[in-house]
mmCIF file of the N, C-alpha and C atoms, coordinates in Angstrom:
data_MODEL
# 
_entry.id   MODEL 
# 
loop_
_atom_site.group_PDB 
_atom_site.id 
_atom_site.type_symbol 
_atom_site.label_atom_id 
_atom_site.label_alt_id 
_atom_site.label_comp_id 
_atom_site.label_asym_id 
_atom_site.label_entity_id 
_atom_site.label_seq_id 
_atom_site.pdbx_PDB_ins_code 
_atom_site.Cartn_x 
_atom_site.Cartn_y 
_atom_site.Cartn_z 
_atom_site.occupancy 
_atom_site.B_iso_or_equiv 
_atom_site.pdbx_formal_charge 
_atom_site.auth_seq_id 
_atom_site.auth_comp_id 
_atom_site.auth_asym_id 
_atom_site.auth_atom_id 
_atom_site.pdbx_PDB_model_num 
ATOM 1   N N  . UNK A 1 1  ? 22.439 -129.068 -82.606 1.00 0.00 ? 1  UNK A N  1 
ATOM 2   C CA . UNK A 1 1  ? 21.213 -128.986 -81.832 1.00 0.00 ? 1  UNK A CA 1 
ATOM 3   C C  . UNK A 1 1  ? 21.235 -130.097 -80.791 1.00 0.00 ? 1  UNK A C  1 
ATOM 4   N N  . UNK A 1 2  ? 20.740 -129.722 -79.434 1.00 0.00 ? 2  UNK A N  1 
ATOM 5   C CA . UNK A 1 2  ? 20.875 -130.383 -78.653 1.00 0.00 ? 2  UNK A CA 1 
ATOM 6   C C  . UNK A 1 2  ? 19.248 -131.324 -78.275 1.00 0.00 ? 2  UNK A C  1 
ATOM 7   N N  . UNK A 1 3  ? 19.052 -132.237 -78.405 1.00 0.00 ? 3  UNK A N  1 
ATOM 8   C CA . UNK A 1 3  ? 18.044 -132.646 -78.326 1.00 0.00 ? 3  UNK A CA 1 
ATOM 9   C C  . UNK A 1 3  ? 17.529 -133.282 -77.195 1.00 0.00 ? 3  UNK A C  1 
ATOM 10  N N  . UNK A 1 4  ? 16.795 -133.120 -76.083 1.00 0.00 ? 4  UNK A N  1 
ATOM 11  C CA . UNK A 1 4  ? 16.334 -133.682 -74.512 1.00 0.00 ? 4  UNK A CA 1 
ATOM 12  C C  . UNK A 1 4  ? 15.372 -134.517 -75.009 1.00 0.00 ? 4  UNK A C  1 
ATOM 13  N N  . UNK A 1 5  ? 15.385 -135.605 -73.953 1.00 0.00 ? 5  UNK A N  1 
ATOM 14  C CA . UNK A 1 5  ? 14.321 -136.949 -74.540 1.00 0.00 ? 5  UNK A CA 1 
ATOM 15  C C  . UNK A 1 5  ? 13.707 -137.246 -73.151 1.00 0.00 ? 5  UNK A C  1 
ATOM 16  N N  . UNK A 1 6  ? 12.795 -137.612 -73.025 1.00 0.00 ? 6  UNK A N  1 
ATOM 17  C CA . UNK A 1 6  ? 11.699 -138.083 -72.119 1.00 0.00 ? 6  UNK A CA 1 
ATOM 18  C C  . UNK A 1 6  ? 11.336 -138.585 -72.074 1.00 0.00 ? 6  UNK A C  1 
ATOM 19  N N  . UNK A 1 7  ? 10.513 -139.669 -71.267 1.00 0.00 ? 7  UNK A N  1 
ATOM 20  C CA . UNK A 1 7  ? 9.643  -140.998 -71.026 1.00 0.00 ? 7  UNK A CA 1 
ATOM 21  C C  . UNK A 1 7  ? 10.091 -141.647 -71.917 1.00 0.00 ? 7  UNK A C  1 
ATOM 22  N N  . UNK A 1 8  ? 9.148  -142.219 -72.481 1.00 0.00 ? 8  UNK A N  1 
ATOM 23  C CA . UNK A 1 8  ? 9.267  -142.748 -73.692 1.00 0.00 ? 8  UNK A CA 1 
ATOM 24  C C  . UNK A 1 8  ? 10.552 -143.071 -74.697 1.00 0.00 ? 8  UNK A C  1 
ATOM 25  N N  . UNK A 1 9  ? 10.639 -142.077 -75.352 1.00 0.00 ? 9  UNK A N  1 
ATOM 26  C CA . UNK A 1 9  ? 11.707 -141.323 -76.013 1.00 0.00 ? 9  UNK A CA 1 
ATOM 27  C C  . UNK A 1 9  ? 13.028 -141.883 -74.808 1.00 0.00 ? 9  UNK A C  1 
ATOM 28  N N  . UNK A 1 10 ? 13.357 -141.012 -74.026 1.00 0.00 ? 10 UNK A N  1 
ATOM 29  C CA . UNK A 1 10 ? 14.700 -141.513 -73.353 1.00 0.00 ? 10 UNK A CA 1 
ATOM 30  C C  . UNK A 1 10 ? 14.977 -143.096 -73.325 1.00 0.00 ? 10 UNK A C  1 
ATOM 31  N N  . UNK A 1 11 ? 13.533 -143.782 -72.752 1.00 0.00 ? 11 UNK A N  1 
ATOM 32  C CA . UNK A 1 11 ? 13.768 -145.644 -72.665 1.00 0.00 ? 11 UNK A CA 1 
ATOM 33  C C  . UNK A 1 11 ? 14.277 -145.756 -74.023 1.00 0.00 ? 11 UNK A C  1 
ATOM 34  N N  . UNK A 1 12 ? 13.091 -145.581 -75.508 1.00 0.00 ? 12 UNK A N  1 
ATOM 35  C CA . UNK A 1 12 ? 13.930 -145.805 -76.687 1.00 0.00 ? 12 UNK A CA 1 
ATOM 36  C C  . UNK A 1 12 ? 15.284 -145.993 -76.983 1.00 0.00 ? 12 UNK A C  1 
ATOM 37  N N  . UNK A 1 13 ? 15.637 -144.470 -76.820 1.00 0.00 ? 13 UNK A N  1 
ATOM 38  C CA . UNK A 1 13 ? 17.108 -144.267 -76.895 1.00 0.00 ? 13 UNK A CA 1 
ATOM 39  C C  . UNK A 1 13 ? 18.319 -144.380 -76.095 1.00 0.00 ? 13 UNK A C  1 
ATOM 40  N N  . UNK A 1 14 ? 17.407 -144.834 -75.075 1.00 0.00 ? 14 UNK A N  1 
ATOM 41  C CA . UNK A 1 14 ? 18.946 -145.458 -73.889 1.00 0.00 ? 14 UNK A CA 1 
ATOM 42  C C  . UNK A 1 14 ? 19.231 -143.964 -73.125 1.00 0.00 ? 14 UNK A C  1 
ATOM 43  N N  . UNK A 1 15 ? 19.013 -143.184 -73.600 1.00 0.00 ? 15 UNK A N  1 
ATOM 44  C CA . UNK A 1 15 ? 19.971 -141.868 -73.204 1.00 0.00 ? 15 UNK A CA 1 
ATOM 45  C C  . UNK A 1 15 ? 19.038 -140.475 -73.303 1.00 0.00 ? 15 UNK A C  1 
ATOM 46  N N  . UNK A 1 16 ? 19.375 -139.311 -72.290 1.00 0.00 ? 16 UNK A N  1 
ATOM 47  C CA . UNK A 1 16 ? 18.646 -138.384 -72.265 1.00 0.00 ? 16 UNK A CA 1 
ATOM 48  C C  . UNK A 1 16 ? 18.583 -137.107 -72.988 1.00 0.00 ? 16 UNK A C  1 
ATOM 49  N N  . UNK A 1 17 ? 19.709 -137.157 -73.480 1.00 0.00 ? 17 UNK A N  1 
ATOM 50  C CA . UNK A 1 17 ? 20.408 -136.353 -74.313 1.00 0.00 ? 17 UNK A CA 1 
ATOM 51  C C  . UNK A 1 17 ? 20.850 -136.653 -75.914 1.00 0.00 ? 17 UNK A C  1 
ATOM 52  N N  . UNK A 1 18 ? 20.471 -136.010 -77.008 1.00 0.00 ? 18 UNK A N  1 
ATOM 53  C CA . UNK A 1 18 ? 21.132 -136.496 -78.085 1.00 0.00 ? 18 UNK A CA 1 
ATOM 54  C C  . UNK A 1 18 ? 22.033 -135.412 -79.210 1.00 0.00 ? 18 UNK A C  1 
ATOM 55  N N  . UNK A 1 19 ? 23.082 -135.124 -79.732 1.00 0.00 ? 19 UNK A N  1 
ATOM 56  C CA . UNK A 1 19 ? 23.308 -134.277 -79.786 1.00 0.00 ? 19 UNK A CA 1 
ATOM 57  C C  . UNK A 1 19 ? 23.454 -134.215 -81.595 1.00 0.00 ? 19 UNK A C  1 
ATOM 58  N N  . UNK A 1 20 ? 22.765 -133.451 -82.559 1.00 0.00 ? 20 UNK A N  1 
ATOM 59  C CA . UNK A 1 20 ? 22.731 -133.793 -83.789 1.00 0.00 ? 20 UNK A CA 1 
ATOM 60  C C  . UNK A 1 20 ? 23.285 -132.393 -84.414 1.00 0.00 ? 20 UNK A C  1 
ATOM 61  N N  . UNK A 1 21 ? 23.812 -132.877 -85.391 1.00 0.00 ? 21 UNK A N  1 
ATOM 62  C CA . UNK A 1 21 ? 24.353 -132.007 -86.332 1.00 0.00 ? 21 UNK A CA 1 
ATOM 63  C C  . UNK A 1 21 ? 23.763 -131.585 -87.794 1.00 0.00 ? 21 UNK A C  1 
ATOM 64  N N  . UNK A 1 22 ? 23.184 -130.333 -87.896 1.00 0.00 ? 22 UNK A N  1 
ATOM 65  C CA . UNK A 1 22 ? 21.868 -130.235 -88.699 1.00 0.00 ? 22 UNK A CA 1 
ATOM 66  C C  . UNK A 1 22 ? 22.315 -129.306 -90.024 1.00 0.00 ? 22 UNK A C  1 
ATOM 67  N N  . UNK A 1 23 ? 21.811 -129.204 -90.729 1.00 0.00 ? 23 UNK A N  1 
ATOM 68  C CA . UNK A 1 23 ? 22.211 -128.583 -92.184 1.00 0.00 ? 23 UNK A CA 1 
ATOM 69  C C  . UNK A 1 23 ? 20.992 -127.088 -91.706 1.00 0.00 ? 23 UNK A C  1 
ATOM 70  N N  . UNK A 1 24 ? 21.661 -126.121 -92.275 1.00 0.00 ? 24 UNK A N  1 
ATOM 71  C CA . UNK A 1 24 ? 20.623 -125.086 -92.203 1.00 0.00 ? 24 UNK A CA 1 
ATOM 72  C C  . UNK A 1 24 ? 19.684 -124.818 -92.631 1.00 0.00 ? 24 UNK A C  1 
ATOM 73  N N  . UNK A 1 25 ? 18.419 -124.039 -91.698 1.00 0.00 ? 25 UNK A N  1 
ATOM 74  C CA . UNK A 1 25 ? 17.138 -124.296 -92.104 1.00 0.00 ? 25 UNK A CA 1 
ATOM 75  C C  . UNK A 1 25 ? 16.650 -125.429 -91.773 1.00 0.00 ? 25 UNK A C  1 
ATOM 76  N N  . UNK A 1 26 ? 16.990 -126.799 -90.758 1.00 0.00 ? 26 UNK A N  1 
ATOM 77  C CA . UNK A 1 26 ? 16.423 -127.958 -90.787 1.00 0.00 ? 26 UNK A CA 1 
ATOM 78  C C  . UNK A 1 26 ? 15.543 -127.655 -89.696 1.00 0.00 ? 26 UNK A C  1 
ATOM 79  N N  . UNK A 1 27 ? 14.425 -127.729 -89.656 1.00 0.00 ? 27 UNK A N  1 
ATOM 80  C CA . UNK A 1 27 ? 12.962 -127.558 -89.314 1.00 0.00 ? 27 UNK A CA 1 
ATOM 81  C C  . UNK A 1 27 ? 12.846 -128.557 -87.756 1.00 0.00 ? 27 UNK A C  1 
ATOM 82  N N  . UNK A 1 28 ? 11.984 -128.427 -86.645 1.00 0.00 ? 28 UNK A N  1 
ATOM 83  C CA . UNK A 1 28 ? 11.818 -129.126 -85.489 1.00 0.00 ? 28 UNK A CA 1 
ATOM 84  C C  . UNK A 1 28 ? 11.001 -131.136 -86.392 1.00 0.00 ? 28 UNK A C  1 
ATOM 85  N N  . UNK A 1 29 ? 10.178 -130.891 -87.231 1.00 0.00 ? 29 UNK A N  1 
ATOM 86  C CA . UNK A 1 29 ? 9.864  -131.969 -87.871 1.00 0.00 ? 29 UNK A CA 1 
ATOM 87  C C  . UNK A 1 29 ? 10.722 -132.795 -88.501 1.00 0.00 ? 29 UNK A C  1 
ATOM 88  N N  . UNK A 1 30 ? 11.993 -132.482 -88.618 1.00 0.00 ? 30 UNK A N  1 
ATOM 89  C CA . UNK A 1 30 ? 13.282 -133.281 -89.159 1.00 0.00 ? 30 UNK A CA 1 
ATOM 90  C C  . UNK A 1 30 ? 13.639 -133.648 -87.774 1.00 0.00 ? 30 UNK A C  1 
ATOM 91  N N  . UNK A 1 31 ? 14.274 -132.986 -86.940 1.00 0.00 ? 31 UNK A N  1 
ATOM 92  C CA . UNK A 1 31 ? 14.741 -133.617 -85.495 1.00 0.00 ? 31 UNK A CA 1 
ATOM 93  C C  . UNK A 1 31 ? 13.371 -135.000 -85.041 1.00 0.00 ? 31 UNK A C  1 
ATOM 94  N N  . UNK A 1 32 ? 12.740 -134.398 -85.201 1.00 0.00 ? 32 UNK A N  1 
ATOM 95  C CA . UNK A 1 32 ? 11.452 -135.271 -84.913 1.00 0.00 ? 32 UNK A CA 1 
ATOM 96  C C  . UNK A 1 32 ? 11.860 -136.824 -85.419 1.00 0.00 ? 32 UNK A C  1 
ATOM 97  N N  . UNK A 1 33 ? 11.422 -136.757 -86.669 1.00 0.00 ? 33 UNK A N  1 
ATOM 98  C CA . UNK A 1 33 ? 11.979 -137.756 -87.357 1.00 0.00 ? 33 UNK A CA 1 
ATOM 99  C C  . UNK A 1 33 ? 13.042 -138.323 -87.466 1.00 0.00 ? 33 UNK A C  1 
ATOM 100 N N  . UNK A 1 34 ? 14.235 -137.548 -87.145 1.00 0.00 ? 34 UNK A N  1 
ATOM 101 C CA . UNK A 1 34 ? 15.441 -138.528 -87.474 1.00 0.00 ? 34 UNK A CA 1 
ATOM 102 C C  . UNK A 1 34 ? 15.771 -139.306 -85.439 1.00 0.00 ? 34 UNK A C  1 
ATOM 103 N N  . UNK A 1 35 ? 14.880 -138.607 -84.658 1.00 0.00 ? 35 UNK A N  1 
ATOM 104 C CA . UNK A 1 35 ? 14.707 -139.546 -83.061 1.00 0.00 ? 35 UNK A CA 1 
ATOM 105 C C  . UNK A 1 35 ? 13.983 -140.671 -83.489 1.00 0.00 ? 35 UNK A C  1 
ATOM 106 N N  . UNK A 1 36 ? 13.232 -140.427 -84.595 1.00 0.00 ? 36 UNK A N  1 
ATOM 107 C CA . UNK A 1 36 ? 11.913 -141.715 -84.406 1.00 0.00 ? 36 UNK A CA 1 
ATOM 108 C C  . UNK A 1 36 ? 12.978 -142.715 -85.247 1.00 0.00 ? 36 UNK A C  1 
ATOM 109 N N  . UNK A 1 37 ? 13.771 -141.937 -86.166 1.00 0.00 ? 37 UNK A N  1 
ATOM 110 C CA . UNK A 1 37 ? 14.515 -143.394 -87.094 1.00 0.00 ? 37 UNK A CA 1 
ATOM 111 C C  . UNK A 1 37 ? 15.286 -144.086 -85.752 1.00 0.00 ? 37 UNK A C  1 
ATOM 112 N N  . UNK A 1 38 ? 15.574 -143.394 -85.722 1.00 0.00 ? 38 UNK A N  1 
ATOM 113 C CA . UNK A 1 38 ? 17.067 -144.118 -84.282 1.00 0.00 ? 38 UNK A CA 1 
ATOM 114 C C  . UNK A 1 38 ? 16.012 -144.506 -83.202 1.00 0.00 ? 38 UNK A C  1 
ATOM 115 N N  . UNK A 1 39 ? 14.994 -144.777 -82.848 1.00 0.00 ? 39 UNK A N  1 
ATOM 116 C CA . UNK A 1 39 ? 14.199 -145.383 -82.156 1.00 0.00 ? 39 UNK A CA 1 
ATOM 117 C C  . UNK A 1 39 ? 13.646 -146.741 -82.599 1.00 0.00 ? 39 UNK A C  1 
ATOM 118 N N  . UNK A 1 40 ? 13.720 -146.745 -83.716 1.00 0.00 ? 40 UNK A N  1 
ATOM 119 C CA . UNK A 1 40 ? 12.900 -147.633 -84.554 1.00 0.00 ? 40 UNK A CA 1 
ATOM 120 C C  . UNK A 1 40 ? 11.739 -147.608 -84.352 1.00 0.00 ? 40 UNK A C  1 
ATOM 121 N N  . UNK A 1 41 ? 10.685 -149.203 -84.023 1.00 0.00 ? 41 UNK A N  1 
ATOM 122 C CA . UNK A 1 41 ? 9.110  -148.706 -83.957 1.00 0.00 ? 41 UNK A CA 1 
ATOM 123 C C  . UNK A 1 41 ? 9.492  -148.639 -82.587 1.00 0.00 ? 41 UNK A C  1 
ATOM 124 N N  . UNK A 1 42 ? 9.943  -148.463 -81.739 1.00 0.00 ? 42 UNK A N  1 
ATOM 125 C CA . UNK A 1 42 ? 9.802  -148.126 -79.991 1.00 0.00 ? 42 UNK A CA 1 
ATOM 126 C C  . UNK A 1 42 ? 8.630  -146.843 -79.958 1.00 0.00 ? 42 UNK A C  1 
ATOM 127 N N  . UNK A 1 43 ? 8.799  -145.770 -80.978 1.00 0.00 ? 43 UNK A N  1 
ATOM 128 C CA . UNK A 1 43 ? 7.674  -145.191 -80.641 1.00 0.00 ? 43 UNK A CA 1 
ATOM 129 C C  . UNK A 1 43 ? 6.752  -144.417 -81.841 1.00 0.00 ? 43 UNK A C  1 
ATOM 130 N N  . UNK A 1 44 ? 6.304  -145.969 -82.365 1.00 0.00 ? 44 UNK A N  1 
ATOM 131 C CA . UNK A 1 44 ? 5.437  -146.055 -83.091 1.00 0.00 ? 44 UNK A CA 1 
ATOM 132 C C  . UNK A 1 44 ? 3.983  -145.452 -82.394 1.00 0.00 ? 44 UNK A C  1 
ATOM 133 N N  . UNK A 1 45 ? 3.192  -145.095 -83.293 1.00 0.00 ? 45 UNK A N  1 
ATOM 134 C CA . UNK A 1 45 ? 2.053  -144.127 -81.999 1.00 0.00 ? 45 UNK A CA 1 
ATOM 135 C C  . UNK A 1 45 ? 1.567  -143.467 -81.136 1.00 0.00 ? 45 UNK A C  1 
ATOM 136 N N  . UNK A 1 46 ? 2.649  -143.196 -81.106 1.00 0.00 ? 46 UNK A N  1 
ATOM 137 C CA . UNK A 1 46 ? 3.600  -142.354 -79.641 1.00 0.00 ? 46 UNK A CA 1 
ATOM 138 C C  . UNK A 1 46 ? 2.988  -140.688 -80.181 1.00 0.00 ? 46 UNK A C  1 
ATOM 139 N N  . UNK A 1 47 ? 2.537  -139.737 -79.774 1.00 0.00 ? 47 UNK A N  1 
ATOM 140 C CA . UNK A 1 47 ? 2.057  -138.032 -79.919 1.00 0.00 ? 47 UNK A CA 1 
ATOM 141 C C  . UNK A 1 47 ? 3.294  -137.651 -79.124 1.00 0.00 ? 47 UNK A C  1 
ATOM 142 N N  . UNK A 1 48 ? 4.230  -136.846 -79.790 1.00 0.00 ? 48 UNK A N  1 
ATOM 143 C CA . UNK A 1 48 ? 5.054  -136.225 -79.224 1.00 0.00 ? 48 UNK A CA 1 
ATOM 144 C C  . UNK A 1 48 ? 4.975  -135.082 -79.114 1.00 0.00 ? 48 UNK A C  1 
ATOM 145 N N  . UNK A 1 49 ? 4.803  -134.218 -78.338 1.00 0.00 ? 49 UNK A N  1 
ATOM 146 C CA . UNK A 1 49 ? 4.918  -132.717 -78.248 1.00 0.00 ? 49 UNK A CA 1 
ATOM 147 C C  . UNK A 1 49 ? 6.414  -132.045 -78.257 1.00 0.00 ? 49 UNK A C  1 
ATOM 148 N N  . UNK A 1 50 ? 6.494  -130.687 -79.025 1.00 0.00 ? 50 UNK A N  1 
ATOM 149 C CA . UNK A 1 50 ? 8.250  -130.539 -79.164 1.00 0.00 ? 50 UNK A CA 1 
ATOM 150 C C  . UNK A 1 50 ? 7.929  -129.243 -79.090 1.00 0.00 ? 50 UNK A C  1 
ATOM 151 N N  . UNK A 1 51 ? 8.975  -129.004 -77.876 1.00 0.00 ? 51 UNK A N  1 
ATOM 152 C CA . UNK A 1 51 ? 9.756  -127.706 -77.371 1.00 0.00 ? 51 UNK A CA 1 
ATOM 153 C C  . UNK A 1 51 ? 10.999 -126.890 -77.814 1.00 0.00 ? 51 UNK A C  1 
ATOM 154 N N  . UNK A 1 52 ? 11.053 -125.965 -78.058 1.00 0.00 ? 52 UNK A N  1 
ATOM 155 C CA . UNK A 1 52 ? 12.386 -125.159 -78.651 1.00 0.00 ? 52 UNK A CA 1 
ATOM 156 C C  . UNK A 1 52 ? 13.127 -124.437 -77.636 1.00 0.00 ? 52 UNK A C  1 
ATOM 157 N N  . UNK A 1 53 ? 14.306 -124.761 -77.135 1.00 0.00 ? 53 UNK A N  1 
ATOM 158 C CA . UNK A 1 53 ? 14.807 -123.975 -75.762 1.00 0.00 ? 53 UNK A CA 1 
ATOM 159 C C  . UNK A 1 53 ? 13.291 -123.044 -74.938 1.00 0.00 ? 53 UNK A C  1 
ATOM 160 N N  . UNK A 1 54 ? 12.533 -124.552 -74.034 1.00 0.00 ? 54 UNK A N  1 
ATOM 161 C CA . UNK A 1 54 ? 11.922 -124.549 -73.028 1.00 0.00 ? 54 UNK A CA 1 
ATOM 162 C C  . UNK A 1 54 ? 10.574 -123.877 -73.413 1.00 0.00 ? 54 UNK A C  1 
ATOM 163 N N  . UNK A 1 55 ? 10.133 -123.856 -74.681 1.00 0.00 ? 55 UNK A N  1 
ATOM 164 C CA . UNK A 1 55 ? 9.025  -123.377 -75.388 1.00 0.00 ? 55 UNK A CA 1 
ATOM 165 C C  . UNK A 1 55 ? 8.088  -123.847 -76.349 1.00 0.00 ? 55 UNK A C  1 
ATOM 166 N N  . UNK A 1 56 ? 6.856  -124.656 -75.708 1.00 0.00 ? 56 UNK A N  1 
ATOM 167 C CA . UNK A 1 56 ? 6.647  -125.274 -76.827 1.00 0.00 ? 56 UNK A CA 1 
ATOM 168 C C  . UNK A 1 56 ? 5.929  -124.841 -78.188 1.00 0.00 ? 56 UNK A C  1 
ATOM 169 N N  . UNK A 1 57 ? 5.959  -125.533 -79.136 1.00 0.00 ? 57 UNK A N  1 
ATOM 170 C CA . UNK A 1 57 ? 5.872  -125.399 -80.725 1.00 0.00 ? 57 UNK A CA 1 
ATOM 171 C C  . UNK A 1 57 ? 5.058  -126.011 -81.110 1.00 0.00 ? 57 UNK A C  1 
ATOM 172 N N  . UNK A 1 58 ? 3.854  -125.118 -81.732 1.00 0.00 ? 58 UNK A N  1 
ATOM 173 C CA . UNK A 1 58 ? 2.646  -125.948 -81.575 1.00 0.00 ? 58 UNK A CA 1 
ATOM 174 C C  . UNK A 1 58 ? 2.727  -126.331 -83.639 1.00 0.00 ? 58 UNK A C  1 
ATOM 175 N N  . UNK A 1 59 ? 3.614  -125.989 -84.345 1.00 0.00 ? 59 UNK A N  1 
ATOM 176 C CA . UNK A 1 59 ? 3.849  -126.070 -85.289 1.00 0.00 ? 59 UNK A CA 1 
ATOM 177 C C  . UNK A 1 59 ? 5.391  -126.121 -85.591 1.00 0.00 ? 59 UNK A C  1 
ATOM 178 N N  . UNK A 1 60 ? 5.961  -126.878 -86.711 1.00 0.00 ? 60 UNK A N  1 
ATOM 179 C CA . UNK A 1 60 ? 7.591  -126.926 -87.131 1.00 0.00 ? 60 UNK A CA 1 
ATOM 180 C C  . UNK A 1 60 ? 8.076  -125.202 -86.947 1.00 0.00 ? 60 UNK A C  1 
ATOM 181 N N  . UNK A 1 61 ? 9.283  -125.384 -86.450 1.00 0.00 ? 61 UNK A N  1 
ATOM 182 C CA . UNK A 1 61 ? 9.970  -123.973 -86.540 1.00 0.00 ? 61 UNK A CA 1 
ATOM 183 C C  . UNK A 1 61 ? 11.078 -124.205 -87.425 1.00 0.00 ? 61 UNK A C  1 
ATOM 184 N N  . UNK A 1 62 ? 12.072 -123.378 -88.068 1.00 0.00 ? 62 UNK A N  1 
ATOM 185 C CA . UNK A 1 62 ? 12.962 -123.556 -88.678 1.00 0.00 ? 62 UNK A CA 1 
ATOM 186 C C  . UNK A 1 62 ? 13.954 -123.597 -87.061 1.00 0.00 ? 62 UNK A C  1 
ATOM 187 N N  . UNK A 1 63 ? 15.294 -124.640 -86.833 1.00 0.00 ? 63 UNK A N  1 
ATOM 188 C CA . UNK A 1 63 ? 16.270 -124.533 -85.572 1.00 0.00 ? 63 UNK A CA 1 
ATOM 189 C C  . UNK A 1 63 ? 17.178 -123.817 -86.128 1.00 0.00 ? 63 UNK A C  1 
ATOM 190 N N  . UNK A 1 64 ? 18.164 -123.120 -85.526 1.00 0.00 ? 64 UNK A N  1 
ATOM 191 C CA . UNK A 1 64 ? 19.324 -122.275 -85.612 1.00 0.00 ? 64 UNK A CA 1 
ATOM 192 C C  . UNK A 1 64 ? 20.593 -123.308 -84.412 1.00 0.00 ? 64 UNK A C  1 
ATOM 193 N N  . UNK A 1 65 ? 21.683 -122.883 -85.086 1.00 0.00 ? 65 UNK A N  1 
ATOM 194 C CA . UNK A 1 65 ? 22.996 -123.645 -83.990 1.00 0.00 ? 65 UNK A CA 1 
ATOM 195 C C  . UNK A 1 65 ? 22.926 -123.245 -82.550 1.00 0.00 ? 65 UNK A C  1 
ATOM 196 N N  . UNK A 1 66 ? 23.078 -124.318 -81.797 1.00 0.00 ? 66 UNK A N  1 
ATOM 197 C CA . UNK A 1 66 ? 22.639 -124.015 -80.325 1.00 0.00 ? 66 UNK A CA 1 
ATOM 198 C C  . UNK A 1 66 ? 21.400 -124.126 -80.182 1.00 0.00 ? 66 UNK A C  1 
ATOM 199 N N  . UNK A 1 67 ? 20.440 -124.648 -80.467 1.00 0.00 ? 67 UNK A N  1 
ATOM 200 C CA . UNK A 1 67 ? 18.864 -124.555 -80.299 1.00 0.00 ? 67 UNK A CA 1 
ATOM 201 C C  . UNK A 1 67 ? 18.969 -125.619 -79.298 1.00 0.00 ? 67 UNK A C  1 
ATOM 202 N N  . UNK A 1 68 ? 18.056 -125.835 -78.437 1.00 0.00 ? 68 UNK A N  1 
ATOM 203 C CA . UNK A 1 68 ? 17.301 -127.417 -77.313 1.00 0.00 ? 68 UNK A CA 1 
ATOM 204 C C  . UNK A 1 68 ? 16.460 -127.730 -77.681 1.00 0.00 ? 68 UNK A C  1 
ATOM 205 N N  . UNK A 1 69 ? 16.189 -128.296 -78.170 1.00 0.00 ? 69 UNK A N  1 
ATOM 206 C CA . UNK A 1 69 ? 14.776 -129.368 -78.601 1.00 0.00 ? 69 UNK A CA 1 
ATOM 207 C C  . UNK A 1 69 ? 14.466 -130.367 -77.357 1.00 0.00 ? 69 UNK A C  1 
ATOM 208 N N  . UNK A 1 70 ? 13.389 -130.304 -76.784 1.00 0.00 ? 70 UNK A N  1 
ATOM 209 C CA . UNK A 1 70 ? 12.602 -131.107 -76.242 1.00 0.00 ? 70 UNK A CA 1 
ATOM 210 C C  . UNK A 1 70 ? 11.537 -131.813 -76.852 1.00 0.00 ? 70 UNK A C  1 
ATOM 211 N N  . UNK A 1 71 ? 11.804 -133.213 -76.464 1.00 0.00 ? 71 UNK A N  1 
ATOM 212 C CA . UNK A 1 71 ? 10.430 -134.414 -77.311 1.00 0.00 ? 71 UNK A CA 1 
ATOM 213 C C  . UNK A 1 71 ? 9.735  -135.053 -75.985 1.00 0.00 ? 71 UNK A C  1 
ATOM 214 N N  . UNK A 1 72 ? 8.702  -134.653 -75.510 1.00 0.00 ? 72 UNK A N  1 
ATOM 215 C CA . UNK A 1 72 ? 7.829  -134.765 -75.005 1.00 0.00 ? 72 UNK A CA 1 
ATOM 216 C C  . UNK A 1 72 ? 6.381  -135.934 -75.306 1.00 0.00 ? 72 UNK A C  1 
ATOM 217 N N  . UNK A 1 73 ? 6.715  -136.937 -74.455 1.00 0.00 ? 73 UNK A N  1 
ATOM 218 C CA . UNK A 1 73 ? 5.660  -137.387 -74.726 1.00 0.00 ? 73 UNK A CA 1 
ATOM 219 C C  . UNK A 1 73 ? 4.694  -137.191 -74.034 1.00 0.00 ? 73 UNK A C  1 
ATOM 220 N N  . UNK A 1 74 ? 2.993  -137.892 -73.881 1.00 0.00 ? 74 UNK A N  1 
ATOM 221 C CA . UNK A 1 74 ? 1.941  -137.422 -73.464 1.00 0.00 ? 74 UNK A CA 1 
ATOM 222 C C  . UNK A 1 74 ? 2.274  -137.284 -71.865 1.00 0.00 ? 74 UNK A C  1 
ATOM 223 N N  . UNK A 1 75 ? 1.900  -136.739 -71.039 1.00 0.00 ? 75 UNK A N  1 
ATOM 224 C CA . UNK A 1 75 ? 1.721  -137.182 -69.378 1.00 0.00 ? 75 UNK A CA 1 
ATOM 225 C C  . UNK A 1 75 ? 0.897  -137.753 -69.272 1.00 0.00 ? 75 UNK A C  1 
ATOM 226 N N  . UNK A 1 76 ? 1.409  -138.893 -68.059 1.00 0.00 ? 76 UNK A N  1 
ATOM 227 C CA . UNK A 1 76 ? 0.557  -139.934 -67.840 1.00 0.00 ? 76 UNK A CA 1 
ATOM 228 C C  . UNK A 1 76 ? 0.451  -139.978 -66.363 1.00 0.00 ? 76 UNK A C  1 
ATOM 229 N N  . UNK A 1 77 ? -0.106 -140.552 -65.974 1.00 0.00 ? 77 UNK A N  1 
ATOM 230 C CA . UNK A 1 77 ? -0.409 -141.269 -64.235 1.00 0.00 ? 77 UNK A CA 1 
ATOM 231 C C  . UNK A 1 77 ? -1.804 -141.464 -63.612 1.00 0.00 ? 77 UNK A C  1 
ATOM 232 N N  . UNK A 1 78 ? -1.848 -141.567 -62.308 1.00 0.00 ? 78 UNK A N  1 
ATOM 233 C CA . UNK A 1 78 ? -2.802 -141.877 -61.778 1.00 0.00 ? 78 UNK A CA 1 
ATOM 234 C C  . UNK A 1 78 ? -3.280 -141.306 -60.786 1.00 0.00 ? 78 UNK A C  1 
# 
């Protein structure tokens, strides 16, 4: 699974892209979590919204091989 990172998320992780290797059946709430471990608290409090190849998921989906995950944080500006 290919995972896209944003604001937030990308500064965390240095990088825009992350590319994880998932056991089957592993759910969008596992990707979730295993960005926030490798973030550490960088984004502690942080509301992430998560997309499934360009669709967002207003609840966990089960991912399949080849899936895009997008982690979205809030929009901001002025």
């Amino acid at each position: 699974v290919t995972v896209r990172c944003f604001s937030h998320v990308r500064e965390a992780l240095g990088k825009e892209t992350v590319n994880l290797k998932l056991e089957d059946d592993t759910d969008t709430s596992t990707v979730e979590n295993k960005i926030r471990e490798m973030a550490g608290d960088n984004l502690d409090g942080i509301t992430l919204r998560v997309a499934v190849n360009r669709e967002y998921m207003p609840e966990p989906i089960a991912l399949k091989n080849g899936d895009e995950v997008a982690l979205i944080p809030p929009v901001q500006g002025g």
